[in-house]
C-alpha positions as a Markdown table, in Angstrom:
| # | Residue | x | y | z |
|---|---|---|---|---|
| 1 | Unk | -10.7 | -35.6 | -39.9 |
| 2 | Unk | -10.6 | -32.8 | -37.6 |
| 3 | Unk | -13.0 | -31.8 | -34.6 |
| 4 | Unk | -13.7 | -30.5 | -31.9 |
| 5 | Unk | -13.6 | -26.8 | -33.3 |
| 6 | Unk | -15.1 | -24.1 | -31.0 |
| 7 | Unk | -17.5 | -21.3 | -32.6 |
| 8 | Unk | -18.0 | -19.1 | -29.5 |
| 9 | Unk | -20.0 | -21.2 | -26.9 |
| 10 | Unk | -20.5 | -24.3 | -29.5 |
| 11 | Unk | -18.1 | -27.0 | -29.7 |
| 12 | Unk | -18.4 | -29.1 | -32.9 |
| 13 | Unk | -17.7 | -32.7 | -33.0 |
| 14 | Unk | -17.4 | -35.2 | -35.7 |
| 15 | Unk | -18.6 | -39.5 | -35.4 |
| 16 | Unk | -17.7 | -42.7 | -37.3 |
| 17 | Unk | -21.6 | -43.1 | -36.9 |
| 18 | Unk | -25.0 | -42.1 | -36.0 |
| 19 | Unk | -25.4 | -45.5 | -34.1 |
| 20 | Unk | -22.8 | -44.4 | -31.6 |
| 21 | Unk | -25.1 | -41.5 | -29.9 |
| 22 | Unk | -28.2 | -42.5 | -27.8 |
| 23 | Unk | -31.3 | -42.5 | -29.8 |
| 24 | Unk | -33.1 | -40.6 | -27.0 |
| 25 | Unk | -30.1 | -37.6 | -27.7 |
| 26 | Unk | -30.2 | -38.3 | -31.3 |
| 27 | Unk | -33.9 | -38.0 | -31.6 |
| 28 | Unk | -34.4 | -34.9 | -29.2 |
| 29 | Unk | -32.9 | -32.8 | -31.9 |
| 30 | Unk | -33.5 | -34.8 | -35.3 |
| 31 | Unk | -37.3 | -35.7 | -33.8 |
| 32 | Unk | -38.4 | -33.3 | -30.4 |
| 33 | Unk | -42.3 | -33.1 | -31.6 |
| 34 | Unk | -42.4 | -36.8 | -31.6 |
| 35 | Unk | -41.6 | -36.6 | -27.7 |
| 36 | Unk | -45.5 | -37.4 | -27.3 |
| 37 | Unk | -45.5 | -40.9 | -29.2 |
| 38 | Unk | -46.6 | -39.3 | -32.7 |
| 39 | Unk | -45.3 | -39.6 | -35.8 |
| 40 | Unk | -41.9 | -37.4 | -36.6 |
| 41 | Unk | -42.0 | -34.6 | -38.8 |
| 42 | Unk | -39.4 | -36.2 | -40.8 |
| 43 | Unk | -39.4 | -39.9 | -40.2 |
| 44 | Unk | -35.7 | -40.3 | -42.1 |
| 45 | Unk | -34.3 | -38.1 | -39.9 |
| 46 | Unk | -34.9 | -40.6 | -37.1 |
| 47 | Unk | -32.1 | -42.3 | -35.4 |
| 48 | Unk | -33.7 | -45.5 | -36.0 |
| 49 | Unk | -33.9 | -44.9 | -39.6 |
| 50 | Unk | -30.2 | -43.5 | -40.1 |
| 51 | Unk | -28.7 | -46.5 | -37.7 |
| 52 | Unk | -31.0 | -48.8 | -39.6 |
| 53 | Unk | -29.2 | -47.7 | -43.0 |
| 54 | Unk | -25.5 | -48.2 | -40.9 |
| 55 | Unk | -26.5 | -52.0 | -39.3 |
| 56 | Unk | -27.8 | -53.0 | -42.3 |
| 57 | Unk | -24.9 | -52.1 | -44.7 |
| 58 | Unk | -26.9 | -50.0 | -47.0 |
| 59 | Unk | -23.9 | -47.1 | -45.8 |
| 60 | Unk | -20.4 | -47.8 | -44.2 |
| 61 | Unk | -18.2 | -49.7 | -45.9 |
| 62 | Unk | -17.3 | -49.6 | -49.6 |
| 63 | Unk | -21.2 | -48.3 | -50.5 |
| 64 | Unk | -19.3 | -44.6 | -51.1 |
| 65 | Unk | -21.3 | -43.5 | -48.1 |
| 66 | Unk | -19.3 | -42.9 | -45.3 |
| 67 | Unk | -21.0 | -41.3 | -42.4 |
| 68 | Unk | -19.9 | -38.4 | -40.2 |
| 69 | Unk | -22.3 | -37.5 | -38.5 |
| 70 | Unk | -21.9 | -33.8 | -37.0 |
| 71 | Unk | -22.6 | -32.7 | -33.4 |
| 72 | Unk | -22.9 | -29.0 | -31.9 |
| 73 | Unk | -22.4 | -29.0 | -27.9 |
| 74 | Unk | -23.1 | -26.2 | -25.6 |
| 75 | Unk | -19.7 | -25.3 | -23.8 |
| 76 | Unk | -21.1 | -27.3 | -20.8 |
| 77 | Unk | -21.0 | -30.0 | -22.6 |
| 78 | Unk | -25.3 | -30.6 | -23.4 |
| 79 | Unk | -26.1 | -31.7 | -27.2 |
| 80 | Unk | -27.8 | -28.8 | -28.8 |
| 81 | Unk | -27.9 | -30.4 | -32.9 |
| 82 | Unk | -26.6 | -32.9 | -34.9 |
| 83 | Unk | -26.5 | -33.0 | -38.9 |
| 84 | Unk | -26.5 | -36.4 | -40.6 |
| 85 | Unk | -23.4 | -35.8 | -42.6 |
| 86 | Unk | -21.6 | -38.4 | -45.4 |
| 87 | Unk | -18.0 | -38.3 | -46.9 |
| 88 | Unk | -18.8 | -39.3 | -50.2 |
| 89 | Unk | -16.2 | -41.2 | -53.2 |
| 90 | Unk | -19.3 | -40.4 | -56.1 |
| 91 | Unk | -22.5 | -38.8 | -56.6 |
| 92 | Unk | -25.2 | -41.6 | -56.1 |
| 93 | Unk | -28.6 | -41.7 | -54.7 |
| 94 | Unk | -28.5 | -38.1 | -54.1 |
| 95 | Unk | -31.2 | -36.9 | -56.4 |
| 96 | Unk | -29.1 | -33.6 | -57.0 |
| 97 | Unk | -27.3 | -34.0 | -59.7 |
| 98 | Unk | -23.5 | -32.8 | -59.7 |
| 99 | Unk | -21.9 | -35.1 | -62.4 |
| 100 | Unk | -21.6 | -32.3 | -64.5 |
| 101 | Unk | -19.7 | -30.6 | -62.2 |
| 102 | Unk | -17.6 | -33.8 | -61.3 |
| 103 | Unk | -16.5 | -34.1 | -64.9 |
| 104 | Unk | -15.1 | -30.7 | -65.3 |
| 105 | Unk | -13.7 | -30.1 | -62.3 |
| 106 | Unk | -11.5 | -33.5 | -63.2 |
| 107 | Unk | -10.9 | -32.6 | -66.8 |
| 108 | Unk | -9.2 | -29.6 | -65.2 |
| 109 | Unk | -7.0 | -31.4 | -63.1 |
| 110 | Unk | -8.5 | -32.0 | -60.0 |
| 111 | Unk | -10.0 | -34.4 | -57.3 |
| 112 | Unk | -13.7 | -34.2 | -57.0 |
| 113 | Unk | -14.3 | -36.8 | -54.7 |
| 114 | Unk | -14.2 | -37.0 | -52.0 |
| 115 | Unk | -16.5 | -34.6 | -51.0 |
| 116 | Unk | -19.2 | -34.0 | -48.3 |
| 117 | Unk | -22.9 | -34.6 | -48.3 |
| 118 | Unk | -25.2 | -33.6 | -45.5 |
| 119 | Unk | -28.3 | -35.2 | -46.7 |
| 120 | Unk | -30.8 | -38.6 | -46.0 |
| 121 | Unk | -29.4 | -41.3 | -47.9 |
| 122 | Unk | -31.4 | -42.3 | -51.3 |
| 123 | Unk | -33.9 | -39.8 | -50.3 |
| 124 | Unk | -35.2 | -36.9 | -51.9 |
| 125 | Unk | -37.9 | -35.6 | -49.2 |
| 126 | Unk | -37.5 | -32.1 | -48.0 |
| 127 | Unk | -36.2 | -31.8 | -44.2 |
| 128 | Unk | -34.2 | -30.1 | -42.1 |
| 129 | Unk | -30.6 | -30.9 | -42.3 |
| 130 | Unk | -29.3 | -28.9 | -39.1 |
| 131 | Unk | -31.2 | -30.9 | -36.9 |
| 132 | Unk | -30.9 | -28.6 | -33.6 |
| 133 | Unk | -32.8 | -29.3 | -30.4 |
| 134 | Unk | -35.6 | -26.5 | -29.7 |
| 135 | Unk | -34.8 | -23.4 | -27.4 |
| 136 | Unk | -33.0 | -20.4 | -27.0 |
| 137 | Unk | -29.9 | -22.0 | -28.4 |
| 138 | Unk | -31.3 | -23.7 | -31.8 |
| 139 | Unk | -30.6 | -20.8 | -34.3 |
| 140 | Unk | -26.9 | -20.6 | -33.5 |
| 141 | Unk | -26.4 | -24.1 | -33.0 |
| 142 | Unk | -27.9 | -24.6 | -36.5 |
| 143 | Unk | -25.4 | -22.0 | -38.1 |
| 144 | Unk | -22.6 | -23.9 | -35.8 |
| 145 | Unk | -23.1 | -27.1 | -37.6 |
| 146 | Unk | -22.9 | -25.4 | -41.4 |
| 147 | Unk | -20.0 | -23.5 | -40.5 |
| 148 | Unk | -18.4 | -26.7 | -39.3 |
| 149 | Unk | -19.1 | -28.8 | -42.0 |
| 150 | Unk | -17.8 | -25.8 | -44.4 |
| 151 | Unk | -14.4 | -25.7 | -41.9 |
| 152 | Unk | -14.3 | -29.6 | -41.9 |
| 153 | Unk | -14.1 | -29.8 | -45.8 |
| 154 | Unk | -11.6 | -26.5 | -45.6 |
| 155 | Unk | -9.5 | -28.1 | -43.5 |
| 156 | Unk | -9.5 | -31.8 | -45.1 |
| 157 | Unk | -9.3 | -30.5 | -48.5 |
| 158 | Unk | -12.1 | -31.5 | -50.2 |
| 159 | Unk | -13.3 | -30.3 | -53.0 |
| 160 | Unk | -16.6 | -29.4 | -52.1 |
| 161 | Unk | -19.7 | -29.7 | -49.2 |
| 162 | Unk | -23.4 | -30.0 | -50.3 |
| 163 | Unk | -26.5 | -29.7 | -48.2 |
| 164 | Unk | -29.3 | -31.5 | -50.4 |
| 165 | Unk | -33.8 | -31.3 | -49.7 |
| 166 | Unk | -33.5 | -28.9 | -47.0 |
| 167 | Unk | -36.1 | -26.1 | -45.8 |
| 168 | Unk | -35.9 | -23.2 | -47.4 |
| 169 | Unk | -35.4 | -21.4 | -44.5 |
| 170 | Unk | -32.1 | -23.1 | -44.3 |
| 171 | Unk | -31.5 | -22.3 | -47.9 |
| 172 | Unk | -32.0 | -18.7 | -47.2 |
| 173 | Unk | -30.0 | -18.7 | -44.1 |
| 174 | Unk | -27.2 | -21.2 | -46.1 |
| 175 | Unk | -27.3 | -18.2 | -49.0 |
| 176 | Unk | -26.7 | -14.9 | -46.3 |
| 177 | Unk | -23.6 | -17.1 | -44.8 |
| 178 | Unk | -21.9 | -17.4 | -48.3 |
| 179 | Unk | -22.9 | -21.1 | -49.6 |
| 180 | Unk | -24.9 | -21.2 | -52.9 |
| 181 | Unk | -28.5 | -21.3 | -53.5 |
| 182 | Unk | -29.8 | -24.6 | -56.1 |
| 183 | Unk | -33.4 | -24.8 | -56.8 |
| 184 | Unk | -35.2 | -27.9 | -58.5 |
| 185 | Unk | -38.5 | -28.7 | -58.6 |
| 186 | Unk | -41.0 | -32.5 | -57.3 |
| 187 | Unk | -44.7 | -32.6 | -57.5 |
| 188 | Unk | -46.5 | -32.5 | -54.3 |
| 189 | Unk | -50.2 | -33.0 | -53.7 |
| 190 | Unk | -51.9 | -30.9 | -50.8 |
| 191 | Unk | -54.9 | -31.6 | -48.9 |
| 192 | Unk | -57.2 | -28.9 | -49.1 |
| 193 | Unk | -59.3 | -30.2 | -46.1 |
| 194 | Unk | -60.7 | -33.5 | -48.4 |
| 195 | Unk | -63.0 | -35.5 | -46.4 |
| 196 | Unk | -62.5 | -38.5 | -48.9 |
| 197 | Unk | -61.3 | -39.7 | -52.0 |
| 198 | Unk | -64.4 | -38.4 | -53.9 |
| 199 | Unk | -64.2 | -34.2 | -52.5 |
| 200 | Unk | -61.2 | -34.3 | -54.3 |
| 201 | Unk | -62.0 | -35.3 | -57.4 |
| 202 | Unk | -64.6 | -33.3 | -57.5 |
| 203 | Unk | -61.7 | -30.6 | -57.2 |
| 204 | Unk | -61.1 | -31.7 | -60.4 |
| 205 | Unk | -61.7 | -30.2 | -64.3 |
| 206 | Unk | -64.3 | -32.7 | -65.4 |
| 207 | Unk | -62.4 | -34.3 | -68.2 |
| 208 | Unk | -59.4 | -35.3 | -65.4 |
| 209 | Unk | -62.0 | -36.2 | -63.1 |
| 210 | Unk | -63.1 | -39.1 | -65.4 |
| 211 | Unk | -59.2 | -39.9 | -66.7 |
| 212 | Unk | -58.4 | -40.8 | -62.9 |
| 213 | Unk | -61.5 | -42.9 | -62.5 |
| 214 | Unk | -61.4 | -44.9 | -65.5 |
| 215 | Unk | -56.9 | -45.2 | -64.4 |
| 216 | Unk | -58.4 | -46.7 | -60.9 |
| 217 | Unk | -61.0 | -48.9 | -62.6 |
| 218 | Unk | -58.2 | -49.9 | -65.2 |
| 219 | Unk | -55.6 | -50.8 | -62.4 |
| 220 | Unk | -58.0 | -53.5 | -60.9 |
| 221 | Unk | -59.9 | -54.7 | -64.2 |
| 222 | Unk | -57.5 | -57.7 | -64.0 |
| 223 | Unk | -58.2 | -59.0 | -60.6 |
| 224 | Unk | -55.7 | -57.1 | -58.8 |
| 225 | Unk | -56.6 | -56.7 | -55.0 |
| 226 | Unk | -55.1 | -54.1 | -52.8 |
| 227 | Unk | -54.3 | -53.5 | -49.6 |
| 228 | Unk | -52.6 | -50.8 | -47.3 |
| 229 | Unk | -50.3 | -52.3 | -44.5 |
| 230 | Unk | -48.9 | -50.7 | -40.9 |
| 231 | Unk | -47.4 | -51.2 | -38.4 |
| 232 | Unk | -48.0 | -54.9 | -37.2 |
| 233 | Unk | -50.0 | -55.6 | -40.1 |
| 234 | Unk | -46.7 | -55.9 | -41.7 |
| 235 | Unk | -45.2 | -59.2 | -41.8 |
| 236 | Unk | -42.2 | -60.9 | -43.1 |
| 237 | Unk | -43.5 | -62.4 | -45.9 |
| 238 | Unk | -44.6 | -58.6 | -47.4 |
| 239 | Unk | -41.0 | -57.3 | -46.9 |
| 240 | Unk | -40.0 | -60.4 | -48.9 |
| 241 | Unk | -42.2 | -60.1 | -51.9 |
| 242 | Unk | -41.0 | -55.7 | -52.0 |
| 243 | Unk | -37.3 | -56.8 | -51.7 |
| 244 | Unk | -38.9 | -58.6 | -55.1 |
| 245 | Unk | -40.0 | -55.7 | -56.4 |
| 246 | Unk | -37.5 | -53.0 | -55.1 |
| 247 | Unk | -34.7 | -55.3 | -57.1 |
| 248 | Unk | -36.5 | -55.2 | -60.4 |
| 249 | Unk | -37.3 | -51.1 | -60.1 |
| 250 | Unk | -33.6 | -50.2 | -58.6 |
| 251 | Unk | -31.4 | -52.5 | -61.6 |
| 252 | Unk | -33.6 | -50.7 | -63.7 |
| 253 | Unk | -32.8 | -47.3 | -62.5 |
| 254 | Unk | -29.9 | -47.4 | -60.8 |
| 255 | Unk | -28.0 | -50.5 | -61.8 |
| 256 | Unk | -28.2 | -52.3 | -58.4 |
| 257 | Unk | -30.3 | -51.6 | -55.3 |
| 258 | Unk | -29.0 | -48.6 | -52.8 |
| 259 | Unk | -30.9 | -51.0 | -50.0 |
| 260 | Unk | -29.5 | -54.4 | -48.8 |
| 261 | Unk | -31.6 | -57.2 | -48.1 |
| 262 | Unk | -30.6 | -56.2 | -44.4 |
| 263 | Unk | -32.5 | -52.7 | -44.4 |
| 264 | Unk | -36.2 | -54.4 | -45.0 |
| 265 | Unk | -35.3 | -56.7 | -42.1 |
| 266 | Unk | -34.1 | -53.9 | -39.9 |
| 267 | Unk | -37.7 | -52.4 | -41.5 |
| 268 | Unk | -39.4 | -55.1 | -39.9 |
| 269 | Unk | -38.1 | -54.7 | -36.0 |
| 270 | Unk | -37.8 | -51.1 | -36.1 |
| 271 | Unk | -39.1 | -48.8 | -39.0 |
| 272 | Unk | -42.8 | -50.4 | -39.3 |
| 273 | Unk | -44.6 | -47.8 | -37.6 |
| 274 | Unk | -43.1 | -45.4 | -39.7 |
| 275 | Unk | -44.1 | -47.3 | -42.9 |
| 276 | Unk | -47.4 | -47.8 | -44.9 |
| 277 | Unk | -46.7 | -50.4 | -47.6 |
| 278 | Unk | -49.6 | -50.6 | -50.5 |
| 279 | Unk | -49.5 | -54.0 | -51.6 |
| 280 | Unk | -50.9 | -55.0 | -54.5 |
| 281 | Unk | -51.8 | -58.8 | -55.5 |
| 282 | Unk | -53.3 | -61.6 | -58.0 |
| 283 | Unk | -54.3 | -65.1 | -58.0 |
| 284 | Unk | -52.9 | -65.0 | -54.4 |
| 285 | Unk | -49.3 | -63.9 | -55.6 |
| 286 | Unk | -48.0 | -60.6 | -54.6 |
| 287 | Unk | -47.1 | -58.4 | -57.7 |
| 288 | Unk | -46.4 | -55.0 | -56.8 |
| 289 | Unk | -46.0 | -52.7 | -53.9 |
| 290 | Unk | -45.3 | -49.1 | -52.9 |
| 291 | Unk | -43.2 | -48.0 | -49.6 |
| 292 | Unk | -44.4 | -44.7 | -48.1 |
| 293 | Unk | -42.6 | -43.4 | -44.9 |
| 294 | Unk | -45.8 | -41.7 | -42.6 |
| 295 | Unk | -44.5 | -38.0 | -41.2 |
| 296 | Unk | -46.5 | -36.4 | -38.9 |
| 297 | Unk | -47.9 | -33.6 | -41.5 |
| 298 | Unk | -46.6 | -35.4 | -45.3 |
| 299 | Unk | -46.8 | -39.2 | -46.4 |
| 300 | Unk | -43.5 | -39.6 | -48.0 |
| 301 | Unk | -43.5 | -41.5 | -51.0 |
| 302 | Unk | -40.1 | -43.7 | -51.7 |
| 303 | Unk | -40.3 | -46.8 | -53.8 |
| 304 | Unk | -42.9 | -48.8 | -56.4 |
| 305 | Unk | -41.8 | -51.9 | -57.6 |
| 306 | Unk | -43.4 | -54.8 | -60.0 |
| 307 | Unk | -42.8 | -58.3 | -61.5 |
| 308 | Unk | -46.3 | -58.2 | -62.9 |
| 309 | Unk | -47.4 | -55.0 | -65.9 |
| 310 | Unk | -50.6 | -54.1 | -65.3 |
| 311 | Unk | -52.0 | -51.0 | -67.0 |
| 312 | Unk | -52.3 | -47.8 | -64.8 |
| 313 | Unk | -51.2 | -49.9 | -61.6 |
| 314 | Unk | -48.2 | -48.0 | -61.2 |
| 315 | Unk | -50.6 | -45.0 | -60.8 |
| 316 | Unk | -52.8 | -46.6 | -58.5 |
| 317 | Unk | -50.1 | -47.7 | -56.1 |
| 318 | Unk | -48.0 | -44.9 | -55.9 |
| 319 | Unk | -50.3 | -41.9 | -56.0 |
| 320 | Unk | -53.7 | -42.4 | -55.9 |
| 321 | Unk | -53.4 | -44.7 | -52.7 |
| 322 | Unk | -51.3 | -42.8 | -51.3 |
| 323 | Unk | -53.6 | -39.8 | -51.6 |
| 324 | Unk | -56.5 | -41.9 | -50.4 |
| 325 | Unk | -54.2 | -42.6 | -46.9 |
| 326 | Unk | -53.5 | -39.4 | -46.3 |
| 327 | Unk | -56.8 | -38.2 | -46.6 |
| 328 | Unk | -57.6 | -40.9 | -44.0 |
| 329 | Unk | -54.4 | -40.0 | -41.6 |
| 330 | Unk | -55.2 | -36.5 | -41.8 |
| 331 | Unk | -51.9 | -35.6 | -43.5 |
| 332 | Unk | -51.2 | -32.5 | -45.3 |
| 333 | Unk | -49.9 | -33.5 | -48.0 |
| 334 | Unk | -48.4 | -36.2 | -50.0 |
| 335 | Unk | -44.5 | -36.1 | -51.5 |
| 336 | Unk | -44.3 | -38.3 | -54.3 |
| 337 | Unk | -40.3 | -38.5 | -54.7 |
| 338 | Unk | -38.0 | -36.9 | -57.4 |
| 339 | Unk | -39.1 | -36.1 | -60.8 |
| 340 | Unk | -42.5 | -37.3 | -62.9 |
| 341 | Unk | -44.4 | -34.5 | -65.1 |
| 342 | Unk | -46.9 | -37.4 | -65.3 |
| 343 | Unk | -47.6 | -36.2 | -61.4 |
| 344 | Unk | -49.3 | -33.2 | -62.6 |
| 345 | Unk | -52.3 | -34.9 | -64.2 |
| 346 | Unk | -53.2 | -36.5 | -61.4 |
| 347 | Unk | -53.0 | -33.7 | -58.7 |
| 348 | Unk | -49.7 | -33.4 | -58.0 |
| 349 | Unk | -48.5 | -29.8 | -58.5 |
| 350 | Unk | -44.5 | -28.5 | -59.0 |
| 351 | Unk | -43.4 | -27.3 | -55.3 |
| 352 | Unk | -39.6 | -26.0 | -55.1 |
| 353 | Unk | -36.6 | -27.8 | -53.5 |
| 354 | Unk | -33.6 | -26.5 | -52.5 |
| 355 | Unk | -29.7 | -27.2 | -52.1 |
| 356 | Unk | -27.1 | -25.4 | -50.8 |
| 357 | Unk | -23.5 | -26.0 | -51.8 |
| 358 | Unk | -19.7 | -24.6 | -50.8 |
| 359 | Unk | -17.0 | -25.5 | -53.0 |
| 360 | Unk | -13.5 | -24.7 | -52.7 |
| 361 | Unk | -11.6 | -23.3 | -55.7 |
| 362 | Unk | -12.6 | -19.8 | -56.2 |
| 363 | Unk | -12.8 | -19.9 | -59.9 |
| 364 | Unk | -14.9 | -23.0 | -60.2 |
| 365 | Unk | -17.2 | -21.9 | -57.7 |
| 366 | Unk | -17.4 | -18.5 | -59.4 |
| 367 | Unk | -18.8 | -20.4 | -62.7 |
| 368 | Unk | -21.1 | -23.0 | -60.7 |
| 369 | Unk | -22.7 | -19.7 | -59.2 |
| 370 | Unk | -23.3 | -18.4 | -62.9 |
| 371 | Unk | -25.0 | -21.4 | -63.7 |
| 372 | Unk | -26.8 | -21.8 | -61.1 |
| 373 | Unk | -28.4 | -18.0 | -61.2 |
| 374 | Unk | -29.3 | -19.4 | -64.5 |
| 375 | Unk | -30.9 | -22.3 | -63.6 |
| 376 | Unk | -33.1 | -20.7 | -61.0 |
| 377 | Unk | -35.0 | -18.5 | -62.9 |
| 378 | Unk | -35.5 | -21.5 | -65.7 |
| 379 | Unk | -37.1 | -23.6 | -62.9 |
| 380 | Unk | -39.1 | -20.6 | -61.4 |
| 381 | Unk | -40.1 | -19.9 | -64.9 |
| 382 | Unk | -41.1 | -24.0 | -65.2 |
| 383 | Unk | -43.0 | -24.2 | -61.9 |
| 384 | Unk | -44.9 | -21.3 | -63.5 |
| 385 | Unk | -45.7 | -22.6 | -66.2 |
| 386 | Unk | -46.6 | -26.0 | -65.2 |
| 387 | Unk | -49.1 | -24.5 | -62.2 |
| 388 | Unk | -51.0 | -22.9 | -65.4 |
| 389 | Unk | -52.1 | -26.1 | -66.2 |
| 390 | Unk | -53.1 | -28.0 | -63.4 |
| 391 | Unk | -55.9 | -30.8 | -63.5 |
| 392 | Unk | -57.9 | -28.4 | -61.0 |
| 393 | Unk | -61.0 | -26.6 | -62.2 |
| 394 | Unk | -61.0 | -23.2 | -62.6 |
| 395 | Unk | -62.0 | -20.0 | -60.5 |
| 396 | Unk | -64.6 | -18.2 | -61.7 |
């Protein structure tokens, strides 16, 4: 592929991975509040999280994930962003779904794939894709790196360049320079200053109040203890037992994992800060277990697994634990992952998500614009309707 094209003062460059730039430069744009020893904003974004997902096979090699990772340099040479950017040969673990668009483009006559993705991996948390270091220089640096990734799929053919979960000022700033808007939908709870578990219940409509604490009672009724883990809390033996439960969930989803064996080890050495595992056991067997990624304002929820049913568990794990933790951590808010109108009962209310998208061919972009005008207003209309009915009691 091409690089190395100059946009005024910014020089774009293109890499065979993210492992090949120093995590200090790497993190200074993908992670600069974290300079102090917190938590990142957007713990995926991390270079130990993206080189993880290289080291550990989980990308590279013939997963369809290719990585080519995007810098933007000053003309004196400093490192003013980076975009974690993919060649991709389908449309897995993107959580945006273009298959339709896949299938008609080759019942036309031509080559979908391969196309780029500038996206996290298997990850469907909002963040900013054009990771640019703060200062002066950020907002053009930031339009630098889109415009390159548009001219690196121009030049190299492809059919088409997606930008998926980022901000929506990106998405606004994507839409003045020409790409097209997508907007989807993920239920997200917010704190709204909860001192514990019980203030926000008491949030509640009274009927929902008493559904979630008879779920809570129900998920435990069977001897079910659990625990939250961090940090060095978490030991081998716990990544073991969710590489248990992460195979059962992702060959029932997916057809086979997205994460080797490899990631949970690289999980162990370098990611467990970033991590809060809920663990759940029985009889002194573990049974089930959520992963959450810890962000400096959001818990991130990412995977539940099981090779025990037990009822309202699944709830328990993935959402009302994770609600209690962030309430602890003083978090904002709690992303619960992709999809799940079951969400909204429990306090989890629609919040948008955007995507922005270039293709190509005039005329097929031309109709995926249609559609996607279309499918705007249907979500907007959706999140509408949906906030109607929330769980929370009423005003007045």
């Amino acid at each position: 592929m091409a690089d190395g094209a100059e946009r005024e003062s910014i020089v774009i460059e293109t890499r065979e991975s993210v492992g090949e730039l120093a995590p200090g430069d790497w993190d200074a744009c993908a992670a600069p509040e974290a300079a102090d020893g917190g938590h990142p904003r957007d713990p995926f974004a991390t270079h130990r999280l993206l080189s993880a997902l290289e080291r550990s096979g989980s990308v590279g090699g013939r997963t369809g994930w290719t990585p080519r990772p995007l810098l933007a340099r000053a003309g004196d040479g400093r490192l003013l962003g980076v975009a974690p950017l993919y060649l991709k040969s389908h449309s897995q673990g993107e959580y945006v779904f273009d298959h339709a668009w896949a299938h008609a483009w080759e019942r036309a006559g031509g080559d979908y794939y391969p196309k780029l993705q500038c996206a996290i991996p298997f990850t469907p948390a909002t963040g900013r894709r054009w990771l640019t270091r703060p200062g002066p220089e950020a907002e053009i640096a930031a339009d630098a790196l889109l415009q390159g990734a548009v001219e690196l799929a121009a030049r190299n053919r492809l059919s088409s360049l997606h930008v998926t979960f980022c901000t929506e000022a990106e998405w606004r700033r994507g839409g003045e320079l020409g790409l097209l808007q997508r907007q989807d939908q993920q239920f997200h709870w917010e704190n709204r200053g909860y001192g514990a578990f019980d203030d926000f219940l008491a949030d509640l409509a009274s009927r929902k109040r008493k559904q979630l604490r008879k779920e809570r009672e129900t998920a435990v009724a069977g001897g079910v203890e659990i625990v939250r883990l961090t940090g060095d809390a978490i030991e081998p033996e716990h990544w073991e037992a969710f590489w248990r439960f992460y195979q059962d969930t992702g060959a029932r989803k997916w057809g086979r994992p997205y994460l080797t064996r490899a990631f949970f080890e690289e999980a162990q050495t370098h990611l467990r800060d970033d991590v809060l595992l809920v663990m759940c056991r029985r009889a002194g067997r573990w049974i089930a277990g959520a992963l959450n990624f810890i962000g400096r304002e959001t818990l991130f929820g990412r995977y539940w697994g099981c090779v025990e049913e037990h009822p309202c568990l699944h709830f328990e794990t993935c959402y009302y634990q994770a609600i209690e933790a962030a309430i602890e951590l003083g978090l904002a808010r709690v992303e619960a992952g992709a999809q799940g109108a079951h969400k909204l009962a429990r306090g989890y209310l629609p919040s948008p998500t955007y995507s922005l998208h270039w293709i190509g061919d005039r005329g097929f972009r031309a109709a995926v614009a249609d559609y996607l005008r279309r499918e705007r207003e249907a979500v907007s209309e959706e999140i509408e309707f949906l906030l109607e009915r929330g769980p929370f009691r009423k005003e007045g």
